[in-house]
N, C-alpha and C positions, 0 to 999 in steps of 0.2 A: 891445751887446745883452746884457741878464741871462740868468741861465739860465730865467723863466721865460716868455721870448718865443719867438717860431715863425718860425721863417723866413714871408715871406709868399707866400701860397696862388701856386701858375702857373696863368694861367688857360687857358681850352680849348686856344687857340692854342699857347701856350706847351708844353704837355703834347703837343700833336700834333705839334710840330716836336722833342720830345725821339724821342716815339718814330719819328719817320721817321730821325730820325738813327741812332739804335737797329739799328733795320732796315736802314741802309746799311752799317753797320757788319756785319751778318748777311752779305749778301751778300757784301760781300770776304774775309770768311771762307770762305763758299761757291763761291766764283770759285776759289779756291785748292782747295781738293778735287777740284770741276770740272776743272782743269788737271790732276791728281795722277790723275782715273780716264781723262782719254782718255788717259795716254801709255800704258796697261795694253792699250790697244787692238788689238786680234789681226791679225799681218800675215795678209790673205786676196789671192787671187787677183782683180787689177783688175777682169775680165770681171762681177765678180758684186756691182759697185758699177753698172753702168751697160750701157748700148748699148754697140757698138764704134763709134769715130769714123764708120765707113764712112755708116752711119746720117744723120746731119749733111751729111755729104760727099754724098751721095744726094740729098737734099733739095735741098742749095745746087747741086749739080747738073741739076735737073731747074728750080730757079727759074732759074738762068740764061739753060738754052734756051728755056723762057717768054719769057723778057725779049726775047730771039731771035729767035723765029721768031712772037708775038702781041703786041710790044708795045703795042698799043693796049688790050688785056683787064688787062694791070700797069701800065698808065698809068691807067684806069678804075677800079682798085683804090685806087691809091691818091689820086687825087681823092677818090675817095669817102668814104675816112678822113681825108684833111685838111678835107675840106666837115664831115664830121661833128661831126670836133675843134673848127673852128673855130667851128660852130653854139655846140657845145656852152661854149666859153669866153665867148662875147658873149654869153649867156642869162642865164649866172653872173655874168659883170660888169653885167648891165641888175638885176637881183633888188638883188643889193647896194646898185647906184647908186640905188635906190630908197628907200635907208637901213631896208630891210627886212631882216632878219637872219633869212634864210630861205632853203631852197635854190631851184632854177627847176622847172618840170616834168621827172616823171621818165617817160619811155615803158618803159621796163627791163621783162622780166619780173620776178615776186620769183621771189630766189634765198634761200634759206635762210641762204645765211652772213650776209647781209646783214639780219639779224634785228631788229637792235636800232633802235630807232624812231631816233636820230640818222642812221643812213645814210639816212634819208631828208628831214630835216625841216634836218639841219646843214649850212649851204651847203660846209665843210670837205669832209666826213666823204660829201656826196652826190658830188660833185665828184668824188673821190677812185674812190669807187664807180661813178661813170656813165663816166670816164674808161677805168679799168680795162676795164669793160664792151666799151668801145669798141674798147681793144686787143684783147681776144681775139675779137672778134669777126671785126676785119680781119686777124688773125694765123690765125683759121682760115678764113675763105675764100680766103688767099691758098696755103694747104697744100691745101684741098679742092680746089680749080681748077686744079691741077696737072696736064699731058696726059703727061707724059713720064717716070711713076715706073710698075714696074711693082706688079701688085696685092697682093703681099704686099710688097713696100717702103712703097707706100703706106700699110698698116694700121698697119706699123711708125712711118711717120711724123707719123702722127695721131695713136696712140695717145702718143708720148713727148714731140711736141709739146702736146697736151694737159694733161702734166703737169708741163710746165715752167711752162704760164699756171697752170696749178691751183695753183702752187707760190708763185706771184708776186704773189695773191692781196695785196690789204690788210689781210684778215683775220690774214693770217698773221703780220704785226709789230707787235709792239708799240705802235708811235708811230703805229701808224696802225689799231687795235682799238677804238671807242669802250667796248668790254666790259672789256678790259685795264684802258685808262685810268680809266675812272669808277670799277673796283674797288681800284685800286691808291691811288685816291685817299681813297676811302671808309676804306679798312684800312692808311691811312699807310705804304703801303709794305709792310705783312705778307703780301699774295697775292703779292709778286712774289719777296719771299724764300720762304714755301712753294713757287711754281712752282719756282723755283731746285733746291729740296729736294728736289722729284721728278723733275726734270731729271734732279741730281748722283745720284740713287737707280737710273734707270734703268740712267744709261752705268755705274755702278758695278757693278751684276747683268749687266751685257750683254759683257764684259770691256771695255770701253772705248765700243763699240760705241752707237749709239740706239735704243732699239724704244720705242714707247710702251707703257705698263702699260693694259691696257683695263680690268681690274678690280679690285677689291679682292679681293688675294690673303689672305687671312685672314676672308675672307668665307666661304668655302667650303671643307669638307670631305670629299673623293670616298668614298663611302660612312659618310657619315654624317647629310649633310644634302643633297647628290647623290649619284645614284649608289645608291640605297638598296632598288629592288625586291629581296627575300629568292631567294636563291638562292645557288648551290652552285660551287668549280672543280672538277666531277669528272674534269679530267684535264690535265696540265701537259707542255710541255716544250721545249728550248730558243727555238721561236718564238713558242708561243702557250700561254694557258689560255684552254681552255673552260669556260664556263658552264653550268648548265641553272638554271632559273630553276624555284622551287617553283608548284603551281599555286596556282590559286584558283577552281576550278570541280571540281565532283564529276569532270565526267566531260570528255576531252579527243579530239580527233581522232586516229588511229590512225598518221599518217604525220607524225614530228615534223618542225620546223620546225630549220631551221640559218641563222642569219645571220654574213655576214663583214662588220664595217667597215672602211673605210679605215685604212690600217698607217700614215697621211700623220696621222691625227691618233688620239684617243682614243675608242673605243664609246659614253662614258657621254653621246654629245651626242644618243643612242636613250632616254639615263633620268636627264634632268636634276631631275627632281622628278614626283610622281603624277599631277602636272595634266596634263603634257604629255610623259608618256614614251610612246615607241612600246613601247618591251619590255613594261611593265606592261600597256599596252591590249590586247598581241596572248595575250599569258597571259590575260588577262580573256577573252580570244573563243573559250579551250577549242580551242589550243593547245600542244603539249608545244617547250617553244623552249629553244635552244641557240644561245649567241651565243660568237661569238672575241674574243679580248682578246689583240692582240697584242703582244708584245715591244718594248719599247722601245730599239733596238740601243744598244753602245756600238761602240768602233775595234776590238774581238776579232771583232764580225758583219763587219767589210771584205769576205769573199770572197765572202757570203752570198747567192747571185743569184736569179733568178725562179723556177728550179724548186727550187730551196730550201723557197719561203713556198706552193709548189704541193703540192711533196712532205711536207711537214711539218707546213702551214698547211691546207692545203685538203684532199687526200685522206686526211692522218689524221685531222680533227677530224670528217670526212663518217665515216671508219670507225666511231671510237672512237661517233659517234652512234648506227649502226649497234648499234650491238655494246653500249650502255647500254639501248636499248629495242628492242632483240632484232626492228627491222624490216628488210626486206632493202629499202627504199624511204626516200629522204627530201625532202621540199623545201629548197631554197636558195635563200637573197637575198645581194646583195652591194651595198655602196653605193660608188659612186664609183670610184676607182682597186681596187677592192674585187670589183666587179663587173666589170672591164676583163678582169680575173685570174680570177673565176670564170667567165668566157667562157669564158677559154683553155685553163681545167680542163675544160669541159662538150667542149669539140671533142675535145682530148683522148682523156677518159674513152667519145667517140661512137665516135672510130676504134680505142679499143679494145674496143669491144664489151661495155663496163661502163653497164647501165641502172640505175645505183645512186641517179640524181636523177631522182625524179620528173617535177619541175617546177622552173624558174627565175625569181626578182623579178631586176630592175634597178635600181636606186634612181638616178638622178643618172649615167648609166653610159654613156661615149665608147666604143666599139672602133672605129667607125671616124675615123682622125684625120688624113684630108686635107682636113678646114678642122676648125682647133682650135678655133675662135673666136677671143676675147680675150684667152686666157691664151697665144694664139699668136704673139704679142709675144716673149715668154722664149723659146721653142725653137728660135732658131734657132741657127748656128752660136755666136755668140760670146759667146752664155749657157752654151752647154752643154758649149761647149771648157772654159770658166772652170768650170765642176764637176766634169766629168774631170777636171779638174787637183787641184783644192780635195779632191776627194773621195779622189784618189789620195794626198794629203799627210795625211788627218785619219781614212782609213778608215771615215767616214760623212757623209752629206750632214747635215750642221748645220739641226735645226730652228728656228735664230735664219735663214738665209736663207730658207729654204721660207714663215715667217712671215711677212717683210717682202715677198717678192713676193707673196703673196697679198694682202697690205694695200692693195699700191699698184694691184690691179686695182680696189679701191674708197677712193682715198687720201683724197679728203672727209671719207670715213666712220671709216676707219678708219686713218687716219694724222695730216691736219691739225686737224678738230676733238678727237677727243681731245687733242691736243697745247695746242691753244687753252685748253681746260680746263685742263690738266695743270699746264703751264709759265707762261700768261700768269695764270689766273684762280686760280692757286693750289690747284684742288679737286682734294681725293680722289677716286681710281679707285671708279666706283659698284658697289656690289654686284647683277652681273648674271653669272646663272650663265653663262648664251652665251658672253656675252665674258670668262669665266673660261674654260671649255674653249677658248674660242679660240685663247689664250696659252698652255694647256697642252698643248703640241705635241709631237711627236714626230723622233727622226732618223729616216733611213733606213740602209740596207746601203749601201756606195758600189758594188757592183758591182753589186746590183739597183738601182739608181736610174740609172747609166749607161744598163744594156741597158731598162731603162722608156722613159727618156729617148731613147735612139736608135734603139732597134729596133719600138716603138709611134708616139709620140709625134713623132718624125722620120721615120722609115721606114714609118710606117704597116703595119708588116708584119701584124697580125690581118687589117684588112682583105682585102691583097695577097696572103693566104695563105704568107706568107715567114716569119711567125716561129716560133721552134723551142721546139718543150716536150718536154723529154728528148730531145731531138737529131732530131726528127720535127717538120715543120712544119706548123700548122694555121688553118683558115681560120674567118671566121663561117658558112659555110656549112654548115661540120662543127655546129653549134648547131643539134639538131634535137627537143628536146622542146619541151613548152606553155612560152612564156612570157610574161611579163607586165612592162611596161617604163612603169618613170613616171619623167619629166622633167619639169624649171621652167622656166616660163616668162622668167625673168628671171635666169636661171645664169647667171655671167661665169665658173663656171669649165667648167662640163661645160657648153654649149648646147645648147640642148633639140633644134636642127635636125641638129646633129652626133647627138645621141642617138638620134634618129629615125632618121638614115640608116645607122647601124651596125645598128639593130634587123630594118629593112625587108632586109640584106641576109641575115641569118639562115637556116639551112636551115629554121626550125619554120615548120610547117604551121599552127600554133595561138599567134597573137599577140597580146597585146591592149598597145596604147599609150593611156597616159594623161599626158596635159599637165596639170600643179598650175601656180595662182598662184602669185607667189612664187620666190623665189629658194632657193640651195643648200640651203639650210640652212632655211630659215622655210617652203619649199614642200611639204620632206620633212616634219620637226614640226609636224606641222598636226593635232593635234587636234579630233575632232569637236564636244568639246566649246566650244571657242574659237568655232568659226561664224565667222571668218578667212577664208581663202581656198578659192576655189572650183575646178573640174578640168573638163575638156576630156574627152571621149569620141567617139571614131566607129567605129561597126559596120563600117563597109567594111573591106575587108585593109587591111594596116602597108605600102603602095607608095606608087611616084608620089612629087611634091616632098614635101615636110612641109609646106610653104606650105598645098599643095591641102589636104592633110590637114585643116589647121587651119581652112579655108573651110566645110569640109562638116563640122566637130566640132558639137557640142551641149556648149553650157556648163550645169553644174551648179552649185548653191550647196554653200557647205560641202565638207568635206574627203574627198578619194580614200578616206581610209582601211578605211569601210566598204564599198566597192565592191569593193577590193582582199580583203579578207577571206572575201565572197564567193565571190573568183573561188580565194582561196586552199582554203576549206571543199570546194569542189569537186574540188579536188582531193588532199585530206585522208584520204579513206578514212570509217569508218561513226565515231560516239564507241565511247569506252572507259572503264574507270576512269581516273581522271587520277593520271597517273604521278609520283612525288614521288624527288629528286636521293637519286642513290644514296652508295658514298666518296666523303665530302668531305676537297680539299685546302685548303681556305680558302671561309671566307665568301664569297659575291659582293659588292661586285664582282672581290676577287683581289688578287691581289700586284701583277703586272705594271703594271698603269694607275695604279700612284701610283707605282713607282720614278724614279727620275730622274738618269741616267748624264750625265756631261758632255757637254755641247755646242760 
């Protein structure tokens, strides 16, 4: 060859099998880091990877005396699934034999995972999918038709049963994703080396550990581009800063507004942006609001218990409100574990003769918790031994496990597809502010999350009148001013039935319950302007089942929020000038809600 010849061109092929080569060679790169971040993996207490055997044991025990005492109902079953199976194999092998390359009828409902047009049309790919189908199907009526588990084993056993078929999913492997495969093939192997990437990325942020990334962390800035309604911390200290948020109306109501959020995660999911912030709308309706922004503990808060965030959280942020707008009255809301706590300050503050709050919201809000719902899976013993424990070693409940089980109460959502994305398909975490604050979590105290965890949550003691606020026990009965309680329809973590029947047991003479569309979080941020979801109302009193309740409701279009405002106006006092943040310690949104102490 002279110098002035060329090597000759590679063609498509040739350049496609360079670069997949390329890319295998990425990933055993990548396999090695992968091995290099789990051994960094944090020893935790076993309980708080899974159920305790006993669970399994339960089960196999109750299918047994089945098999015992009704064989012919488990003989019936499983006919029933080998007839199906077998239907199902001879349809696939007649389609085929027909030298048609096409799958057989499919009766299935659709399922969302099941998205991509070859699980339906690829005799493979369908097969795999009707198959699957067919398993969980006779795998949950054989756990449903069980006589012999009692009623809370049983929700235990369905609910992790559930997630074992969720888990097993085709969706969920590789070799068997036509989404995976077709991309990976498309991009010569580059989606499954970026999956790889954010795989190695995750467990490397997690100290070893797995959480999926939900969004693009670099997407978002909390007070900057969230987080951005103009306002003030005029008052700071070791639990919380308060806000007051500047007006925007001449003139505002005379009895200011105080909101608590949940300590479980961050305020700013009240003021994700102006389209859909509740803070900014309720400042727009003339208003003077004051919101908490809690602490984000590290292992120095370990002793930190309930009258702690009572004493320091709740009745001095009510004072200090007091005492910046010079009223001897205020309204309170609380959402979530938020509200559970400003219950037990309102019983409290009844028995001691302090008529300091006006009026009370509920956002999302359990007190009473002998039926937790769905998130009543975790509490029972051998979840909450394994956090006593964890929590007694780390002197706070780690916001990487609080995260994860909330994920796996909707693990579709927000455990395996993401993942799917992530890992098989190569794509970057989408910029979605929700599922940024989602991930941006919070610890707890380990002593207040024990005595939450066992003295509410297990013990039910608000309800029972057993649990103790400053060494005196108080009941919801002790709950006797106006209040106003809105729940979702579609909670898995607070359930709206549970929310109702803490409410109904209440001492106030003046109740009003509203049912939102919508779940935790989408039910509450509901926007009027959106024209989203719609709310449940009935005049009758807050008694009786919540069922009847919801028989005899009147459904509305569009969102609670304006009806709420109402009911809030009324009890607001005449307007005034609107009042504007006095010392300022920091901009809102504060310090607090962007720190971030080890987990």
């Amino acid at each position: 060859m002279t110098t002035e010849e060329k090597p000759p061109a590679l063609d498509d092929g040739e350049v496609r099998l360079a670069r997949l080569n390329a890319n295998l060679a990425k990933v055993d790169e990548l396999s090695k880091r992968l091995t290099a971040a789990l051994t960094h993996r944090r020893t935790v207490d076993p309980a708080l990877h899974g159920p305790a055997p006993d669970v399994y044991m339960k089960a196999a025990a109750a299918y047994l005396a089945e098999m015992m005492s009704n064989p012919a109902k488990v003989v019936e079953h499983q006919i029933n699934y080998w007839g199906k199976t077998l239907k199902h194999y001879v349809e696939a092998q007649q389609t085929l034999a027909k030298g048609e390359f096409k799958a057989p009828p499919d009766p299935n409902p659709r399922d969302r995972r099941f998205s991509n047009p070859l699980w339906e049309t690829h005799p493979f790919f369908n097969y795999l999918k009707q198959q699957y189908q067919l398993n969980a199907e006779a795998i949950s009526t054989a756990v449903g038709d069980m006589d012999n588990l009692d009623p809370a084993d049983r929700k235990r056993v369905e609910y992790f049963t559930k997630q074992i078929v969720d888990m097993f999913s085709p969706t969920n492997f590789l070799g068997t994703n036509p989404d995976a495969l077709e991309k990976a093939v498309e991009t010569d192997g580059e989606s499954l080396v970026q999956g790889l990437e954010n795989l190695v990325r995750d467990i490397e942020s997690n100290h070893g550990d797995l959480l999926v990334t939900l969004a693009d962390k670099e997407a978002f800035h909390v007070g900057q581009n969230i987080a951005t309604t103009p306002g003030a911390v005029v008052y700071r200290n070791r639990m919380m800063e308060l806000i007051q948020y500047e007006p925007t109306t001449e003139k505002v109501h005379k009895t200011p507004l105080l909101i608590f959020p949940p300590w479980i995660n961050k305020f700013y999911i009240m003021d994700l942006k102006p389209a859909n912030s509740l803070i900014k709308w309720i400042v727009d309706q003339g208003f003077t609001l004051f919101v908490v922004s809690w602490v984000n503990p590290d292992a120095s808060y370990a002793g930190t218990a309930m009258d702690d965030y009572i004493r320091d959280g709740y009745l001095r942020a009510m004072a200090e409100v007091r005492r910046i707008t010079g009223e001897k009255q205020i309204n309170a809301t609380g959402y979530c574990i938020a509200g559970t706590t400003l219950g037990l300050t309102l019983a409290h503050l009844q028995k001691a003769g302090d008529d300091s709050v006006k009026s009370a919201t509920f956002f999302t809000t359990l007190t009473d918790f002998s039926d937790p719902g769905e998130v009543g899976v975790f509490l029972n013993d051998d979840f909450v031994d394994g956090i006593e424990r964890q929590t007694q070693q780390d002197g706070i409940l780690s916001r990487f496990f609080m995260s994860r089980t909330f994920s796996y109460l909707r693990s579709n959502d927000l455990i395996y597809t993401p993942a799917i994305k992530s890992y098989m398909l190569g794509e970057a975490p989408p910029a979605f502010d929700l599922l940024y604050w989602n991930g941006d979590g919070t610890n707890l105290p380990a002593k207040m999350a024990v005595e939450y965890l066992r003295g509410l949550c297990q013990g039910d003691g608000f309800a029972k009148g057993e649990f103790q606020v400053f060494g005196n026990p108080v009941s919801l009965a002790d709950v006797k001013l106006p209040i106003c309680a809105i729940a979702c329809e579609t909670d898995h973590i607070a359930h709206w039935k549970g929310s109702f029947n803490g409410i109904r047991q209440m001492g106030s003479r003046d109740k009003t319950f509203i049912l939102s569309e919508s779940g935790h979080i989408a039910g509450i941020i509901n926007p009027p302007s959106k024209d989203k979801y719609g709310h449940y109302t009935n005049d009758a009193p807050v008694d009786g089942a919540p069922e009847d309740w919801l028989k005899a409701a009147t459904f509305h279009k569009g969102s609670w929020w304006p009806r709420w405002a109402d009911w809030l106006k009324a009890r607001s006092g005449p307007l005034i000038k609107a009042r504007v943040p006095g010392d300022s310690l920091a901009a809102a949104p504060g310090t607090y809600v962007v720190a971030q102490p080890d987990s």
